[in-house]
Every structure is written in structure tokens, then in C-alpha cells.
FINUVO-365063 format. One record per residue (C-alpha): residue in three letters; x, y, z; residue number from 1. Coordinates in steps of 0.2 Angstrom, whole numbers. Each point is the difference from the previous one (the first is absolute). Layout:
<atoms>
(atom ALA; (X; Y; Z); NUM);
...
</atoms>
This chain:
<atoms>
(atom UNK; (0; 0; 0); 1);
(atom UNK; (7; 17; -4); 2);
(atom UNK; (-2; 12; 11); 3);
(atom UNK; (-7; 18; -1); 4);
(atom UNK; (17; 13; -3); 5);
(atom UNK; (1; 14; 13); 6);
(atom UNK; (-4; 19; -10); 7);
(atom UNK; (-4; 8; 15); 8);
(atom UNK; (14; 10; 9); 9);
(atom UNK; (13; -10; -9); 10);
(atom UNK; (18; -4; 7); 11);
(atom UNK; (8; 3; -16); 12);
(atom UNK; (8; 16; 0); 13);
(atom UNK; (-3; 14; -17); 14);
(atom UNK; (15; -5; -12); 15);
(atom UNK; (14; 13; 1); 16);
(atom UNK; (5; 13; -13); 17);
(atom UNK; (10; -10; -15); 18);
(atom UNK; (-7; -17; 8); 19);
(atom UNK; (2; -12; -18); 20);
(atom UNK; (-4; -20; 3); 21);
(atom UNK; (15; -7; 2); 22);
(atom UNK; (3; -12; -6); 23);
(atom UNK; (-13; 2; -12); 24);
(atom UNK; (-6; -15; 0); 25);
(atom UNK; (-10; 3; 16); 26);
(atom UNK; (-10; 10; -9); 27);
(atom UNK; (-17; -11; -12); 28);
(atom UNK; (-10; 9; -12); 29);
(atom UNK; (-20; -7; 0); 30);
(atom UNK; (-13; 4; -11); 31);
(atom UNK; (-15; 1; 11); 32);
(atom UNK; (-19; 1; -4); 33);
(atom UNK; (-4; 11; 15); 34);
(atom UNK; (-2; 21; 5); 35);
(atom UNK; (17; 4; 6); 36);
(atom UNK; (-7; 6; 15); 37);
(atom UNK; (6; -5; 18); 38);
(atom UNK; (-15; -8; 2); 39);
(atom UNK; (0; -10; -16); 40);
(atom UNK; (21; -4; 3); 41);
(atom UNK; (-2; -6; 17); 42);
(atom UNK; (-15; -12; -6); 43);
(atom UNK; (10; -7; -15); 44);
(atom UNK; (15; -2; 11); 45);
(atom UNK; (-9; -10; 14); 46);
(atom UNK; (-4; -12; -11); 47);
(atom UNK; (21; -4; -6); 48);
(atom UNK; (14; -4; 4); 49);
(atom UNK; (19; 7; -4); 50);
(atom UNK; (15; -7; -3); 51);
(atom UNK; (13; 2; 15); 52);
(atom UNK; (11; 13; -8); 53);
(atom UNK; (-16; 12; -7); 54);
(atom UNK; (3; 19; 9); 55);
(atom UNK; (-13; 8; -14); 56);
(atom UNK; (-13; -4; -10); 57);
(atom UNK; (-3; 11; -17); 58);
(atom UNK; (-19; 0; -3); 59);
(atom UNK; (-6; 2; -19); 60);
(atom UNK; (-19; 3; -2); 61);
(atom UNK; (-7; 6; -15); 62);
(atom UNK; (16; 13; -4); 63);
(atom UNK; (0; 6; 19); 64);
(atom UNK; (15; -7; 11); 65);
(atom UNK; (2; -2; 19); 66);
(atom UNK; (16; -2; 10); 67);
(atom UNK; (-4; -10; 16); 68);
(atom UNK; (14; -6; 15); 69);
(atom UNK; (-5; -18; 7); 70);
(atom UNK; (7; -13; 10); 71);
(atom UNK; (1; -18; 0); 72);
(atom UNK; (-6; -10; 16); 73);
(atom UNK; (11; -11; -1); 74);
(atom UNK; (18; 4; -10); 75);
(atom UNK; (5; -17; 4); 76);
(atom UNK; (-12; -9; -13); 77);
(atom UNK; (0; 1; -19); 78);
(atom UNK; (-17; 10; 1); 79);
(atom UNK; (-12; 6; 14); 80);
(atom UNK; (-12; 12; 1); 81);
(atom UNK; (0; 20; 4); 82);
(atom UNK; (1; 3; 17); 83);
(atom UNK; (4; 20; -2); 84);
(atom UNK; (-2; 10; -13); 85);
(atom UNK; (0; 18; -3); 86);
(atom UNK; (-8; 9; -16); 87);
(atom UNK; (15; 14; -5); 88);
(atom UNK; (-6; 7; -15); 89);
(atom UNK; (-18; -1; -9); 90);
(atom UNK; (-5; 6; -17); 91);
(atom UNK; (0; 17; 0); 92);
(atom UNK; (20; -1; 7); 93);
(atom UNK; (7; -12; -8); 94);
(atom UNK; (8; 2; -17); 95);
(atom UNK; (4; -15; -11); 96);
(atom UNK; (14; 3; -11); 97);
(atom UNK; (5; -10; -16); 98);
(atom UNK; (20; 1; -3); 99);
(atom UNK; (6; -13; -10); 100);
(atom UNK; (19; 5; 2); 101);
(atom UNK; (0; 4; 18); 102);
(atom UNK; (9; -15; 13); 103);
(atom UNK; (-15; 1; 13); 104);
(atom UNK; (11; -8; 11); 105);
(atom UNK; (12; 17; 2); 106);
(atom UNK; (-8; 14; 9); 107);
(atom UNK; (7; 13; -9); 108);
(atom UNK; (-6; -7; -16); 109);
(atom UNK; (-17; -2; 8); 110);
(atom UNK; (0; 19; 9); 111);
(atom UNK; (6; 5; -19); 112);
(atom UNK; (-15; -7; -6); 113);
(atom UNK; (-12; 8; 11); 114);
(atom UNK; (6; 16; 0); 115);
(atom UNK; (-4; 0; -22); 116);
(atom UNK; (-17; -5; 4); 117);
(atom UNK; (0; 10; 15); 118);
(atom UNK; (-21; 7; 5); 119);
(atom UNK; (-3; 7; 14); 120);
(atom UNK; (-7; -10; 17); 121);
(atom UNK; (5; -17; -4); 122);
(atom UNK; (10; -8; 12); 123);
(atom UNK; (5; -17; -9); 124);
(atom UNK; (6; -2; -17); 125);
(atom UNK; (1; -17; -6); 126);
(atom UNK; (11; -3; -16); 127);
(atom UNK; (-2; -16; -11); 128);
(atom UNK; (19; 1; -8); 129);
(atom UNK; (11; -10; -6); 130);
(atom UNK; (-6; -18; -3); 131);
(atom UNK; (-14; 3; 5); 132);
(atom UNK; (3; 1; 18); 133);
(atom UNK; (-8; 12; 12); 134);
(atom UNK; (3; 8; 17); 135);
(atom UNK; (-5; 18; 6); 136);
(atom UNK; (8; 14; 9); 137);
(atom UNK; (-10; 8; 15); 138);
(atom UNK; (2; 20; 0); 139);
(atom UNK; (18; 3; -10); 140);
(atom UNK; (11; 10; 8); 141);
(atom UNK; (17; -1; -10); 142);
(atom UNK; (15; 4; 11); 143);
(atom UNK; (11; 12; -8); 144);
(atom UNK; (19; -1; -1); 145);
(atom UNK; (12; 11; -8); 146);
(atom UNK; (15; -6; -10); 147);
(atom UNK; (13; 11; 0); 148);
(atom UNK; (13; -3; -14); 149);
(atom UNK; (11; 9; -11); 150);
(atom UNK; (-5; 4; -18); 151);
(atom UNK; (3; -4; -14); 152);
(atom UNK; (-1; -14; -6); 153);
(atom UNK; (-21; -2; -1); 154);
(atom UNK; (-6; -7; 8); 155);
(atom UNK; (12; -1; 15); 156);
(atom UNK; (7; -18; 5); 157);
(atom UNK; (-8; 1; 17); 158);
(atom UNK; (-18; 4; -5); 159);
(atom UNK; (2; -13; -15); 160);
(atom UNK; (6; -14; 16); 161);
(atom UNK; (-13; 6; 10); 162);
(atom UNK; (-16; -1; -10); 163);
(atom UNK; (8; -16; -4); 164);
(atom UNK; (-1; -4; 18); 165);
(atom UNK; (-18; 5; 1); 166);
(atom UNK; (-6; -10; -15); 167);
(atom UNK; (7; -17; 9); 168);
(atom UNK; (-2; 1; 19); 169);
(atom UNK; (-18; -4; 4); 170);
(atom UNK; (5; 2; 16); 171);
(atom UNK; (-1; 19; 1); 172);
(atom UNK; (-15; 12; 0); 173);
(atom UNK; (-4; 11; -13); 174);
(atom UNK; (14; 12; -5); 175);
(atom UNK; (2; 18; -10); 176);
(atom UNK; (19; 3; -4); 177);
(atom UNK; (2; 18; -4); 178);
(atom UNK; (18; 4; -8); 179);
(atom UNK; (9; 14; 10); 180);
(atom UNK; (15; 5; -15); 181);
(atom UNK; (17; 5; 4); 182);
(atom UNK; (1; 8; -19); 183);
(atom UNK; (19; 1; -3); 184);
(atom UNK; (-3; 12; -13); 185);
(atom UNK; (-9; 10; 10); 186);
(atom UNK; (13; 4; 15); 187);
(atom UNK; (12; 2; -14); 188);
(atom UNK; (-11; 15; -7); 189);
(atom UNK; (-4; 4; 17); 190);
(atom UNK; (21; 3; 4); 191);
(atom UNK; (8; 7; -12); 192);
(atom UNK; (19; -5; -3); 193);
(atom UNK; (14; 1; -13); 194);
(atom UNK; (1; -19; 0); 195);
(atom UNK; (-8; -13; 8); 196);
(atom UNK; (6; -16; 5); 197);
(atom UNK; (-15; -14; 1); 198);
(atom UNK; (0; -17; 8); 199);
(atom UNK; (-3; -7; -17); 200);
(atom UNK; (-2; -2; -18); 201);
(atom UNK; (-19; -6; 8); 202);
(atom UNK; (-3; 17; 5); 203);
(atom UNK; (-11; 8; -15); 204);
(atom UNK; (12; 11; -5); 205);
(atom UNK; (10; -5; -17); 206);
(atom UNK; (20; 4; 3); 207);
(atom UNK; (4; 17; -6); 208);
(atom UNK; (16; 12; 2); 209);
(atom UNK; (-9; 8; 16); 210);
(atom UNK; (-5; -21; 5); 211);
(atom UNK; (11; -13; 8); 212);
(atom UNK; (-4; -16; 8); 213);
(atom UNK; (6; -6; 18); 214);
(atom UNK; (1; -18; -6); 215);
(atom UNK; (10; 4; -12); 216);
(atom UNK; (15; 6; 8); 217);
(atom UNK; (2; 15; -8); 218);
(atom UNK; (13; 14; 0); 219);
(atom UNK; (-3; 11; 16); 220);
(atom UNK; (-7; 17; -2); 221);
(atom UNK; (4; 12; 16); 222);
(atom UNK; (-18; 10; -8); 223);
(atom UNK; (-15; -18; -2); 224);
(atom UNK; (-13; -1; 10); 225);
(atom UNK; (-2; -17; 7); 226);
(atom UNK; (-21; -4; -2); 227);
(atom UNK; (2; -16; 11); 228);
(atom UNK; (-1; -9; 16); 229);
(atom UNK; (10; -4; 17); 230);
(atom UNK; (6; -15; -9); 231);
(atom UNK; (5; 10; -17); 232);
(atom UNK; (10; 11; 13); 233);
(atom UNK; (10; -13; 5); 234);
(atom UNK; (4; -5; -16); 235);
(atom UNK; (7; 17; -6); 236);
(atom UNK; (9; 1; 18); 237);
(atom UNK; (7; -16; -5); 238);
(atom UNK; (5; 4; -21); 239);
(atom UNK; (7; 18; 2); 240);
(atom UNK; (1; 4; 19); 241);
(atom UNK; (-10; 12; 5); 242);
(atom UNK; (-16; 6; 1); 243);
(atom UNK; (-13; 7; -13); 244);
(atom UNK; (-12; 11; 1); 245);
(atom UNK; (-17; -8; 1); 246);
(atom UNK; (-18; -2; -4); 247);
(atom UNK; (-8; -14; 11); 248);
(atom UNK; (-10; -11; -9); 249);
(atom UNK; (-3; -16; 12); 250);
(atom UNK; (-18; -3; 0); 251);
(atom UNK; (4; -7; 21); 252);
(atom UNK; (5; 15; 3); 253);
(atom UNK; (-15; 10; -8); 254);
(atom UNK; (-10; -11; 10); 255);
(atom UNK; (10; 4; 16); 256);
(atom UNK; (-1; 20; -4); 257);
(atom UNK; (-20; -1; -4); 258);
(atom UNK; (0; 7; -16); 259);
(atom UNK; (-7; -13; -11); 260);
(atom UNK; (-11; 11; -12); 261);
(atom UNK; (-20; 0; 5); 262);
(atom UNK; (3; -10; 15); 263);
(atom UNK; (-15; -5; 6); 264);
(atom UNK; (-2; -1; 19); 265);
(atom UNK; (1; -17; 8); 266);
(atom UNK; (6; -9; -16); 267);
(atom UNK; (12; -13; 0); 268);
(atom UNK; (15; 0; -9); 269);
(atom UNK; (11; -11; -11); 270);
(atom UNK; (17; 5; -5); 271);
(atom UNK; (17; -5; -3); 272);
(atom UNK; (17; 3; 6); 273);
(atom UNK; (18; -9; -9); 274);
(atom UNK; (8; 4; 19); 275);
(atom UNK; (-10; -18; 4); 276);
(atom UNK; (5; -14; -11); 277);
(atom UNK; (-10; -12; 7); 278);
(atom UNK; (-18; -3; 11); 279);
(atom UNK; (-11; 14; 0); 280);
(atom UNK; (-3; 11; 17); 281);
(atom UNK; (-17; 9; 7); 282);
(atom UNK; (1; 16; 9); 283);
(atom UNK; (-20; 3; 4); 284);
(atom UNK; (-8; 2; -17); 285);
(atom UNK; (15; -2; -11); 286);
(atom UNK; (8; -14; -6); 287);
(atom UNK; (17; -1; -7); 288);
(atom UNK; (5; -10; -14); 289);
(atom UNK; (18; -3; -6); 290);
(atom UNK; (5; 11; -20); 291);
(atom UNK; (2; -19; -5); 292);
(atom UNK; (-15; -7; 7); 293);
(atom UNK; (-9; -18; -4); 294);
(atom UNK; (-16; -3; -1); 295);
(atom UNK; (-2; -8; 17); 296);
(atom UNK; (8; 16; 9); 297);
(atom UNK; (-14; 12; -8); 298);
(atom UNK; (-13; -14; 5); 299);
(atom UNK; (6; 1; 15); 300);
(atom UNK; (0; 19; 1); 301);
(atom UNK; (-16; 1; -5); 302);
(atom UNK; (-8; -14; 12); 303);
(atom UNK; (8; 10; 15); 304);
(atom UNK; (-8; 17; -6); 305);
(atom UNK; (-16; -9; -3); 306);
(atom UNK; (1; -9; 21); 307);
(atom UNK; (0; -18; -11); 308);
(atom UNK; (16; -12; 8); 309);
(atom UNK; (14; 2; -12); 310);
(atom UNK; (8; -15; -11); 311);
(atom UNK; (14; -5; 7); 312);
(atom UNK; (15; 13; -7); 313);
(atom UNK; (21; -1; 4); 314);
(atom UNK; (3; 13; 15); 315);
(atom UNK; (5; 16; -5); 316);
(atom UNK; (17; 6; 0); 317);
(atom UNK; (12; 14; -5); 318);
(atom UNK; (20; 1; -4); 319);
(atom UNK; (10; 0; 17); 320);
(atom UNK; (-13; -6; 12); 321);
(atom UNK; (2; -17; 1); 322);
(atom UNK; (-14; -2; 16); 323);
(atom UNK; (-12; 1; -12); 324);
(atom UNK; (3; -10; -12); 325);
(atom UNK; (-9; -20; 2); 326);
(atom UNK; (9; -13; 9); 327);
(atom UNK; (12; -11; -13); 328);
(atom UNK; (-1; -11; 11); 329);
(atom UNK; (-4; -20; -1); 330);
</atoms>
């Protein structure tokens, strides 16, 4: 006999903001015959069981759709019937979205997909994507973060890794990379200079009489301006002796200084540094990656701005402190 499902007061909580089915195979999709009503839901539902990994059913009626929280009575067996359930979404705030090329499995993806077909009041959008899958995203919220990286090239390395990041990892919420540029071009038109001396051929600008690059070893010229980093400092300390005059163009250090351009308040950062060649490290809501960085170190990054536990990275460490680096040991 299947007992009557408890609708009144429920115990399970209102989803919060982001909240995907994960995985998204706790999520069915029925077509029912029935109002999509509380009422009409909590009849249907008394009458059928679940299987043991169902957290929400989608609700199809006659075009309208319903996003409804339930629990098992028993997660132990195969299938049981309802012993909670909480109607989240009816028709008038739910959205069902078609969107064939969108991984329904990835909240980003799914927040991306809402916000095109965005109307207001609804509260669930449910997305049928690729293969036909489905899941829904309850009230998307994305969580902005700002990369900051030196330009050109276009797009920058570190926004390319890190939309690559999002696109994969199903295990963070919904995500808004915003590109904050440190435009080489520009803090050379910002400080004018009979010659400037740039990190690289990489740079953006093509070699000129008035042009030379670090990398290269060039002749040294008492009158360049140096546009380059603590590291590239170090490297003309090393090559000719002395120090240049410079232009700071570490996008650690803009971080550090709170300048990035449009800072929004409360947004969390991304960045990175070629002091740290290996690891990432998180000072509140920036995250550090290394100039050379792998994917797993900006996943990493980016799991720790977002409060999801990080993959397993090398520890971090810089030149000359050894206390940092991992133990080499058996």
C-alpha cells in the first residue's frame, strides 16, 4: 500500500539560488494527464512511487511544466513511494527551454540558457539539451569573476583556460567571466618613451627602431622604457646590470593595488603571476595562477573562488624558498 505524501508544512527546504540536479539523473521528466496544481500534483503523486536517487520531478501537461522536490521513503529499495514532496515551481513560473547544443549537466551552460530566454517571474527554467537530456536551474544567479590578463593576443590565454574550465567542471555553479585587460599597447601610449623595451615579441607591438624585446637580449639602451613585470626586472638586472626604468604590467600586482578597470564590488578575481611557478594561491577573493599555468591549476583557481573543494594541485612555490616547495620525499 502506498502511502499518502506529506504537502503540508514540508521538511524539504526551498532550493537555493543556482541549485542544478546533480547529477542530473536525479531529475525524471513525466508527462502527466492532470492540472498542475498542488492539489492535482500531490493526488498524482500519492498514488507512485520513485526511484531512490529522484530529488525532482519535471511535470509536462498539456505545454505547462512544473518543477516539484520529493523524497523517497525508503532510499534503500529500487523504488518506493513519495514520502515528501514540495511543489517549487508551477506554470506560470516555470520556463521550459529547448537548447539542443547546451550540456544540461553544466550550470553555466544551463544559467546561459535561461538568461536568452529570460521572462520575468519564473523561477525554474528547465532546458532539454544535448541528447536530449534535461535538468533545470532554480533562480540563476551567475557568480561573476574577473580575469585579469595582459593583451594582446585575443583572446588572452587565461580567459581562453578558463572558459575552458567552466565548459568541463559540472561541479561548479554558474559562472560570468568578465575580462579585465592589461592592453600593452595601451600603457605604451599612456607613457611616452624614446624606446621601449617589451617582455616579448608576444607583446602586440611589431619590432621597430624605437622597439626591442627583453627575450631577446638586445643591446642595452641607457633611454627604454622597460613595460614589464618584477620577473622582467630581474631579467634586465641580470643581462645588463642595472635597473630600468619601468612600467608595471603584472596583472598580481593590479589585483593587489585595486585597480582592475570597472571593478565591481565583491567580485572575485582570477589572475596570474610568473613569480609562482607552480600551485595556485588564494588571498580572500583572488586566486593566483602561475604565467605557465595547466589546466588543473586554473580549475583549481576557480573551484576556490567559487567555495567548491579544489582538485588536488602541486603546492605552490617560488625561487629561493625552499619551505614551500612539496616534500620529495618517499
Amino acid at each position: 500500500m502506498i502511502s499518502e505524501p506529506r504537502i503540508e508544512a514540508p521538511q524539504i527546504e526551498e532550493p537555493e539560488p543556482n541549485t542544478i540536479t546533480r547529477p542530473y539523473r536525479g531529475l525524471s521528466v513525466q508527462e502527466v494527464d492532470i492540472p498542475l496544481t498542488s492539489a492535482g500534483i500531490g493526488c498524482l503523486l500519492s498514488r507512485r512511487e520513485i526511484y531512490r536517487r529522484t530529488a525532482f520531478l519535471v511535470l509536462r501537461s498539456h505545454g505547462q511544466t512544473a518543477v516539484v522536490a520529493v523524497r523517497p521513503e525508503d532510499p534503500d529499495r529500487l523504488f518506493s513511494a513519495v514520502a515528501e514532496l514540495r511543489v517549487l515551481s508551477g506554470p506560470a513560473t516555470t520556463a521550459w527551454i529547448d537548447e539542443p547544443e547546451a550540456d544540461v549537466g553544466n550550470a553555466t551552460a544551463l544559467a546561459s540558457a535561461a538568461f536568452t530566454h529570460h521572462r520575468d517571474g519564473v523561477l525554474a527554467y528547465v532546458v532539454q539539451g544535448r541528447f536530449e537530456h534535461v535538468n533545470f536551474i532554480w533562480r540563476p544567479a551567475p557568480l561573476t569573476i574577473r580575469v585579469t590578463e595582459v593583451v594582446p593576443p585575443h583572446p588572452p590565454k587565461l580567459l581562453a583556460m578558463a572558459e575552458q574550465v567552466v565548459g568541463y567542471d559540472e561541479d561548479l555553479p554558474p559562472v560570468d567571466l568578465t575580462l579585465d585587460a592589461v592592453d600593452v599597447r595601451e600603457l605604451v601610449a599612456a607613457n611616452p618613451a624614446a624606446h621601449y623595451l617589451l617582455p616579448c615579441r608576444g607583446s602586440g607591438l611589431p619590432a621597430s627602431p624605437d622597439v626591442s624585446f627583453l627575450d631577446c637580449h638586445p643591446p642595452y639602451r641607457a633611454d627604454w622604457l622597460l613595460i614589464g613585470c618584477e620577473r622582467s626586472r630581474q631579467f634586465h638586472q641580470h643581462f645588463y646590470g642595472s635597473q630600468p626604468r619601468r612600467v608595471d604590467l603584472c596583472p598580481r600586482a593590479r589585483v593587489a593595488e585595486g585597480i582592475q578597470a570597472d571593478a565591481l564590488p565583491g567580485a572575485r578575481v582570477l589572475a596570474k603571476c610568473c613569480l609562482l611557478e607552480r600551485g595556485i594561491e588564494v588571498s580572500g577573493a583572488a586566486a593566483v595562477v602561475p604565467w605557465g599555468a595547466n589546466l588543473d591549476e586554473v580549475r583549481a583557481a576557480l573551484r576556490a573562488l567559487c567555495g567548491v573543494p579544489a582538485v588536488p594541485v602541486p603546492a605552490a612555490t617560488t625561487p629561493g624558498n625552499p619551505e614551500a616547495a612539496p616534500d620529495a620525499g618517499p
